[in-house]
C-alpha positions as a Markdown table, in Angstrom:
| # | Residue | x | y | z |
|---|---|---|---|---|
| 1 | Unk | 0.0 | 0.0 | 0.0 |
| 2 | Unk | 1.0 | 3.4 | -0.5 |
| 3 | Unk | 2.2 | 4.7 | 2.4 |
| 4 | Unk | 0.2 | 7.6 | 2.1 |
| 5 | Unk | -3.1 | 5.8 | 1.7 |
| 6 | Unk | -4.9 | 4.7 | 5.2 |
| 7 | Unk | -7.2 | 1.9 | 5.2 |
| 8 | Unk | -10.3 | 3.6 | 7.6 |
| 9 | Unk | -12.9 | 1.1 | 9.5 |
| 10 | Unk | -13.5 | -2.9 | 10.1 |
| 11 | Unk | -12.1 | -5.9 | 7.8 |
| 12 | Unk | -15.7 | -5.7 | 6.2 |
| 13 | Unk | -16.9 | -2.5 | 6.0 |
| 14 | Unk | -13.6 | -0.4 | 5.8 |
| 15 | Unk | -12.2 | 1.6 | 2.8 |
| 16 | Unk | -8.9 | 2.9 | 1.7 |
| 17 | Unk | -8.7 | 6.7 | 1.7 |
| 18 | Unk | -6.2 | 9.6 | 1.1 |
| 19 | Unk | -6.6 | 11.4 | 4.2 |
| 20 | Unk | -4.4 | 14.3 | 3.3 |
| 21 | Unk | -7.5 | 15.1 | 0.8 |
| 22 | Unk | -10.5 | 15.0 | 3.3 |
| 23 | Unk | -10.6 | 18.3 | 4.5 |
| 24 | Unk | -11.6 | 18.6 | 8.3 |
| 25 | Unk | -15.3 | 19.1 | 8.4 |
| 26 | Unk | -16.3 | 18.1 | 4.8 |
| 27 | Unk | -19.0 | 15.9 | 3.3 |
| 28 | Unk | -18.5 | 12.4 | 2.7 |
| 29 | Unk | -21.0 | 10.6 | 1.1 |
| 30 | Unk | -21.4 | 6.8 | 2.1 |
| 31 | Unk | -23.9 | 4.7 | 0.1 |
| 32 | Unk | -24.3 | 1.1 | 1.1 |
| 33 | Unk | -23.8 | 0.6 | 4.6 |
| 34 | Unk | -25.8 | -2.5 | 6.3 |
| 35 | Unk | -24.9 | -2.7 | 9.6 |
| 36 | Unk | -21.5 | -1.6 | 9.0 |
| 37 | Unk | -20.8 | 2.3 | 9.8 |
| 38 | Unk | -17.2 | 1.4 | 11.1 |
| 39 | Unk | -15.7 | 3.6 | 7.9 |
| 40 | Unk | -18.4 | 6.5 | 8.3 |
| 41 | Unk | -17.8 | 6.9 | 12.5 |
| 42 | Unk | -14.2 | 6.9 | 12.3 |
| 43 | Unk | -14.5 | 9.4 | 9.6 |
| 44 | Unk | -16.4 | 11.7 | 12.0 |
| 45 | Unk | -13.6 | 11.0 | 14.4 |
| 46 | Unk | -10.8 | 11.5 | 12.8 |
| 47 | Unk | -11.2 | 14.5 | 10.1 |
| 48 | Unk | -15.5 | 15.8 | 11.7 |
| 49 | Unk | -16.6 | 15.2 | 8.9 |
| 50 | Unk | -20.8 | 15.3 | 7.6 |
| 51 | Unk | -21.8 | 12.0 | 6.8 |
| 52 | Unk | -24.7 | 11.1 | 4.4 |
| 53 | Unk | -25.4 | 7.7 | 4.9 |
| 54 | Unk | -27.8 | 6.0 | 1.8 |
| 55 | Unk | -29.2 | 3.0 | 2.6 |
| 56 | Unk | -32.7 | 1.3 | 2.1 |
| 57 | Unk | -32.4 | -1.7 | 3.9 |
| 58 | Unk | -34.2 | -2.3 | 7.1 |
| 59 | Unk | -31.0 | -3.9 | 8.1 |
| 60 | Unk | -29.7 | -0.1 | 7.8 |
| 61 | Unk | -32.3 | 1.7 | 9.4 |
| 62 | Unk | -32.2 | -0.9 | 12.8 |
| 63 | Unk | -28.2 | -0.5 | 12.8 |
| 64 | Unk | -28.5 | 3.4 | 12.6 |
| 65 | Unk | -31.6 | 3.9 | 15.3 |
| 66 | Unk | -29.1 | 1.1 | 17.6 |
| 67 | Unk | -25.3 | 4.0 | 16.9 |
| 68 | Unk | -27.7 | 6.9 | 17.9 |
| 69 | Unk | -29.1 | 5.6 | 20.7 |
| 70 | Unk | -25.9 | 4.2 | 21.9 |
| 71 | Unk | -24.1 | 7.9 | 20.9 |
| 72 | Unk | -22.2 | 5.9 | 18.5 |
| 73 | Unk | -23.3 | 8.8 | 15.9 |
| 74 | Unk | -23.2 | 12.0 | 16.4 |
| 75 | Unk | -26.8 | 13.7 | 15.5 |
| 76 | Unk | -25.4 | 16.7 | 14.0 |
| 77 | Unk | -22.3 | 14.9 | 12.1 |
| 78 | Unk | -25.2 | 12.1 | 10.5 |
| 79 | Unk | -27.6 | 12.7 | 8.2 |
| 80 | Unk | -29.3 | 9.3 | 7.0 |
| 81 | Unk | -31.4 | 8.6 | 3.6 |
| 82 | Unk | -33.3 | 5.2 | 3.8 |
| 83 | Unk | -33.1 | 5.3 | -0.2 |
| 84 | Unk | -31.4 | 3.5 | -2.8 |
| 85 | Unk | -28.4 | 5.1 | -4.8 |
| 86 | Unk | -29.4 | 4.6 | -8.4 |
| 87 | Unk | -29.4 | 6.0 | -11.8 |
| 88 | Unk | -32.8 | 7.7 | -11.7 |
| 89 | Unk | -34.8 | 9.4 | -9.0 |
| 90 | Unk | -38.0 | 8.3 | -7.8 |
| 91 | Unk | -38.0 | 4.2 | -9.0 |
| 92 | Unk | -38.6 | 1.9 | -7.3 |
| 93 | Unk | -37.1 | -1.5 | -7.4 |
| 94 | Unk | -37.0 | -4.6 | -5.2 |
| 95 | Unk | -33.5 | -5.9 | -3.4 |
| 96 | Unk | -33.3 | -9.4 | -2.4 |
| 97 | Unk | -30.8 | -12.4 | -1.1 |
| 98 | Unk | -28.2 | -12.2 | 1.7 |
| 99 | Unk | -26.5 | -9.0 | 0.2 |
| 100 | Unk | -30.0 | -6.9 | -0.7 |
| 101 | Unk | -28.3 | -6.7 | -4.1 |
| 102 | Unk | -30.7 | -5.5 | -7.1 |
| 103 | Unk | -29.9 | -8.5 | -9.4 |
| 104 | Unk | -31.9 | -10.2 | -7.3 |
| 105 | Unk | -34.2 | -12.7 | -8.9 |
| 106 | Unk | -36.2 | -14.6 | -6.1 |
| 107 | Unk | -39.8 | -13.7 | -4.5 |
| 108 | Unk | -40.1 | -12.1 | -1.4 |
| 109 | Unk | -37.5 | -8.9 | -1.2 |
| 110 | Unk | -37.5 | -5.2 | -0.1 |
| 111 | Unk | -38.5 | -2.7 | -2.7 |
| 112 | Unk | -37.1 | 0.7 | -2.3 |
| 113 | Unk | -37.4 | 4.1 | -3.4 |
| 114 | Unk | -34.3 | 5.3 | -6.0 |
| 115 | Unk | -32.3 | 8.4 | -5.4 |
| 116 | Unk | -29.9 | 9.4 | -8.0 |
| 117 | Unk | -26.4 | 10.9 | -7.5 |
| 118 | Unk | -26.8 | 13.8 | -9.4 |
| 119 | Unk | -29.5 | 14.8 | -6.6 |
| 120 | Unk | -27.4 | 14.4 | -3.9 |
| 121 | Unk | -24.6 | 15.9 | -5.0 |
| 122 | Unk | -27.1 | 18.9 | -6.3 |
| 123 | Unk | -28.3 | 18.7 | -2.3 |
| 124 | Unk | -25.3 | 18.3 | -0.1 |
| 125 | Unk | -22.3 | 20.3 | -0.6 |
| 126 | Unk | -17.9 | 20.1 | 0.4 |
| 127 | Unk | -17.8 | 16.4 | -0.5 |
| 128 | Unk | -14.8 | 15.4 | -0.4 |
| 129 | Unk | -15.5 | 11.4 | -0.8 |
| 130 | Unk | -18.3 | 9.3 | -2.4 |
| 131 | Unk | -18.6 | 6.2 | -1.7 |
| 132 | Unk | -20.4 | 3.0 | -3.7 |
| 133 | Unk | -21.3 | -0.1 | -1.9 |
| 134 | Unk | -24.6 | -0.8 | -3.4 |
| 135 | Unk | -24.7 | -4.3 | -4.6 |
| 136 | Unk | -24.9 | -4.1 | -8.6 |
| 137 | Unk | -26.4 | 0.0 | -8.4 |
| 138 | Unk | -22.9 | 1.2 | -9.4 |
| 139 | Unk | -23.7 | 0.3 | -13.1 |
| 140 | Unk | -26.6 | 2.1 | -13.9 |
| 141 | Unk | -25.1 | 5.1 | -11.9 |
| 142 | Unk | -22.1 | 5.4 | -13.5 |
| 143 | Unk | -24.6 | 5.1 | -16.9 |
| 144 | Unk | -26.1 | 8.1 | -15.9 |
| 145 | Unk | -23.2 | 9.8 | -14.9 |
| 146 | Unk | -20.8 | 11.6 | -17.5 |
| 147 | Unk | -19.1 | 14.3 | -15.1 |
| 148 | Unk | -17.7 | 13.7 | -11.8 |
| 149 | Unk | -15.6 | 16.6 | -9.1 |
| 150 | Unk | -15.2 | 14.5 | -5.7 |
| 151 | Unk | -11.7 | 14.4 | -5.1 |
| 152 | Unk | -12.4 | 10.9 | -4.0 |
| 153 | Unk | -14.1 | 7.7 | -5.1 |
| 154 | Unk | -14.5 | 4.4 | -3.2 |
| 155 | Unk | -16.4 | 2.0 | -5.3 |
| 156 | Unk | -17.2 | -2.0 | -5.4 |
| 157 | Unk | -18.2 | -3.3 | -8.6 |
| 158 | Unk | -20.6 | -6.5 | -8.7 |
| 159 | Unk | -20.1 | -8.7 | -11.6 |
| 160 | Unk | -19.0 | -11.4 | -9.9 |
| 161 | Unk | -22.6 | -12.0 | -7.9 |
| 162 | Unk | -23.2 | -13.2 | -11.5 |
| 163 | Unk | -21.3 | -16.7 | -10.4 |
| 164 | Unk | -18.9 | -14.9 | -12.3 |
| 165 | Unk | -15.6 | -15.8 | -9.4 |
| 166 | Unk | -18.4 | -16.1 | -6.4 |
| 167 | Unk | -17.6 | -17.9 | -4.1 |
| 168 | Unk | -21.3 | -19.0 | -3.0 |
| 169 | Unk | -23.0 | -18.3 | -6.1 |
| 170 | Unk | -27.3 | -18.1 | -5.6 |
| 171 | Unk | -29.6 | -19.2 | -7.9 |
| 172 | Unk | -31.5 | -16.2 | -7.4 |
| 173 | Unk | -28.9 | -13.8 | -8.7 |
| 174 | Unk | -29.0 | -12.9 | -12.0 |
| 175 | Unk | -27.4 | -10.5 | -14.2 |
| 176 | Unk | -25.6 | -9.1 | -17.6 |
| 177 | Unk | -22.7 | -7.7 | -16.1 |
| 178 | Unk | -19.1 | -8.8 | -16.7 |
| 179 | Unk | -15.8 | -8.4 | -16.1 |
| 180 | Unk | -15.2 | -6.1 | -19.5 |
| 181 | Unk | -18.3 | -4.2 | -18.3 |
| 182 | Unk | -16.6 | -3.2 | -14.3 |
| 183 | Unk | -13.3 | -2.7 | -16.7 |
| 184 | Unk | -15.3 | -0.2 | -19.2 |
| 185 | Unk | -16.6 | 1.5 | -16.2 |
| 186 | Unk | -13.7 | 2.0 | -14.5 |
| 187 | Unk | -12.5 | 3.3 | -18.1 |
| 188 | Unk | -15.5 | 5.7 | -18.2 |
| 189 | Unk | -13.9 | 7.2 | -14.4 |
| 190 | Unk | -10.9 | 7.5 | -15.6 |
| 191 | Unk | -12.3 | 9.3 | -18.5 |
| 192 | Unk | -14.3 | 11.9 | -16.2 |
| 193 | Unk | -10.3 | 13.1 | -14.9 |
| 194 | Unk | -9.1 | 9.9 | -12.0 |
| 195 | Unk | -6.4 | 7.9 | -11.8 |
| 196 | Unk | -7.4 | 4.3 | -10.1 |
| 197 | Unk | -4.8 | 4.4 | -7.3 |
| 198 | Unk | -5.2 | 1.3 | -5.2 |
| 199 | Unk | -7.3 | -2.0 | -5.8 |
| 200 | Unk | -8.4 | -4.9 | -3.4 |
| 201 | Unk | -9.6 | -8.4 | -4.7 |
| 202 | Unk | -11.6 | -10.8 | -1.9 |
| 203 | Unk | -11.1 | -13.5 | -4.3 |
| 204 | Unk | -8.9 | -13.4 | -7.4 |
| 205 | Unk | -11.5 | -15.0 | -9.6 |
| 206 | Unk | -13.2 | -12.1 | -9.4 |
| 207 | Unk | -10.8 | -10.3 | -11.5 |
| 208 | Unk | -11.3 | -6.6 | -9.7 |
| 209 | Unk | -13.7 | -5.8 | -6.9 |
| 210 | Unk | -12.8 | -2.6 | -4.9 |
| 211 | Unk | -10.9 | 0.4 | -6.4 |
| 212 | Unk | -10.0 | 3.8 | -5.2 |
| 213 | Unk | -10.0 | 6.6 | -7.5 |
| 214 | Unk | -8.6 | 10.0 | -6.9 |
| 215 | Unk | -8.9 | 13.2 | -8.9 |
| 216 | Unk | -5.9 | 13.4 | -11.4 |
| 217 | Unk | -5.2 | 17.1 | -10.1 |
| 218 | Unk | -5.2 | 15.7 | -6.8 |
| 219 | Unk | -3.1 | 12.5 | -7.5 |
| 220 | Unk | 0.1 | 13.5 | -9.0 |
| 221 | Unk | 2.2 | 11.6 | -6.6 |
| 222 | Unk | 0.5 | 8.5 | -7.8 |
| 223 | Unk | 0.5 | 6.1 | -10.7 |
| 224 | Unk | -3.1 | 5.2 | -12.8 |
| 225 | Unk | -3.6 | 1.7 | -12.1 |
| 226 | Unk | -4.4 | -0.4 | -14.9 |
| 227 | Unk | -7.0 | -3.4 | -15.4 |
């Protein structure tokens, strides 16, 4: 790892992160976050930052209520939208299986109300990191997405729910998405002015999983990862 890259929060719900480029008190925006805020709280403790939190699980929502009530989260350093990060505002789509990912194919499931980034990024302002957990939803918002400012992105791609290098593949998760399609989206980033910067793989058949892009005016001391 680069050594000036710090990896912020639990095994499982932790990111790698330039802190030099979070600005005390800015915005980070954290979408996807089950009952994992480890990243998110540390943030706040380390650089005060603003958190908005998108998630919209009920897995989510019972995790949050349990940090505040346990003044685990700051009230006024938390701000928490029980929607789903997508490509559009106002859909609504169903989530299913052990991740609540949106390939799922199975009966039964939550359904959710969509919230695209351009409308958070239009409501909340100073971010200084966005970050993408959200189960397959990266795809059709990077579709929708052709300019990007954060200094920082933190993004998992999803093909590999496909059975695509899973591990425990499901029978009721189904998708399109490839490898070539996380690589041409990862392509379109770079496009928009980031170099990738660091990478982590949970499994190696999975090809690429986690990446962490960083603005190229902001990233000079580092080299553009390839995949």
């Amino acid at each position: 790892m680069n050594d000036t890259l710090t990896y912020i929060g639990t095994d499982w719900g932790g990111w790698t992160v330039d802190l030099d480029l979070i600005p005390s008190g800015s915005t980070v925006l954290s979408a996807g976050l089950a009952n994992d805020f480890s990243f998110d709280v540390e943030l706040i403790r380390r650089k005060g930052c603003f958190v908005v939190g998108v998630d919209p699980t009920g897995l989510a929502q019972d995790a949050y209520s349990y940090f505040q009530t346990h003044g685990i989260l700051p009230r006024n350093r938390f701000s928490f939208v029980q929607k789903a990060l997508y490509g559009e505002t106002g859909k609504i789509i169903r989530l299913g299986g052990a991740a609540k990912t949106v390939f799922y194919q199975g009966e039964g499931g939550e359904t959710a109300e969509t919230v695209s980034l351009r409308d958070l990024l239009d409501q909340f302002q100073n971010i200084s990191v966005l970050k993408m957990d959200i189960e397959g939803s990266e795809y059709s918002v990077l579709q929708h997405t052709d300019q990007l400012k954060v200094p920082q992105i933190c993004i998992e791609f999803h093909h590999w729910l496909n059975r695509e290098g899973d591990q425990y593949p499901s029978a009721d998760v189904e998708h399109h998405y490839s490898l070539q399609d996380t690589k041409g989206m990862i392509y379109k980033i770079k496009k928009m002015g980031y170099k990738l910067v660091h990478t982590s793989i949970g499994d190696p058949a999975r090809g690429f999983q986690e990446g962490l892009f960083i603005r190229s005016d902001l990233a000079e001391r580092y080299k553009d990862i390839s995949v």
